[in-house]
N, C-alpha and C positions, 0 to 999 in steps of 0.2 A: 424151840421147835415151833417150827408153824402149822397150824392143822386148815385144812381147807375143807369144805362144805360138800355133801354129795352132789356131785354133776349130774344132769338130765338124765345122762344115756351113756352106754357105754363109747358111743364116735366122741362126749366132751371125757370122758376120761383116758382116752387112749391121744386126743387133744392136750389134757393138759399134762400127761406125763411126757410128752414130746417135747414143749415147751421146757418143765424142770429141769427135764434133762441137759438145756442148753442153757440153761441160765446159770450165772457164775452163783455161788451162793457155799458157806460152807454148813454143816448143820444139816438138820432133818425137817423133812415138809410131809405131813399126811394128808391123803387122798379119802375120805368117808366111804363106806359100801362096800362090797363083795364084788370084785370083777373078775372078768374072765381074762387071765394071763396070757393066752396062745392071740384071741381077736390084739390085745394090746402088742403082743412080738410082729404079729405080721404089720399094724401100721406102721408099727415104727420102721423097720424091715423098708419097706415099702417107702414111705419118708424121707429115709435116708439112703435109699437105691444102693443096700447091703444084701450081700446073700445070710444066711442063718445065723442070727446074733448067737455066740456064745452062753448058752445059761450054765446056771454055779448050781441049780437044781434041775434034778431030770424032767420033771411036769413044766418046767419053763415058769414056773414061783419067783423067780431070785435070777437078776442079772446084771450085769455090769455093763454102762454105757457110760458114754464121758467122763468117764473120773466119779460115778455114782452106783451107788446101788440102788436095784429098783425090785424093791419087796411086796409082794404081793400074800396077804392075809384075810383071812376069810372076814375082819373088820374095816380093811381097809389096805391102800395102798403107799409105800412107806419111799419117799425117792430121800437117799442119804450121802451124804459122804463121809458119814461115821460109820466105821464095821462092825462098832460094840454096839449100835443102836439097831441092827439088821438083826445081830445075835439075840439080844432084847428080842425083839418082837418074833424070833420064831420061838423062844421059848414059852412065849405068854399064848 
């Protein structure tokens, strides 16, 4: 697992989970901090000139984009292509 460092602001985290998302990579990458899930849907939204990404939770916490999930927890942000490692981290 790779853990990444908190970003400035929320425009470099909603930046770099754009990027993970398109990076080939199997495994899980951590994001540091508390961000806001809905600012992070609409960039990407917006990025990828999609109408309303499908979320796996109703608050827009938890989604799936390119063959990843992309978990959002109030320690940090979680982009995976493991399902047992999304499960992990809502339980904790």
């Amino acid at each position: 697992m790779l853990f990444f460092s908190k970003p400035c602001d929320q425009d470099r985290l909603n930046a770099t989970v754009y990027e993970l998302v398109h990076m080939r990579f199997d495994g899980s990458v951590t994001v540091e901090g508390y961000w806001d899930s809905c600012c992070a849907l609409d960039y990407l939204e917006r990025r990828m000139k999609t109408g309303i990404l499908p979320t796996l939770n109703d608050d827009g916490t938890l989604f799936r984009l390119r063959g990843k999930y992309v978990c959002f927890t109030p320690h940090c942000v979680l982009v995976t292509t493991v399902r047992s490692d999304v499960i992990h981290f809502l339980q904790t």
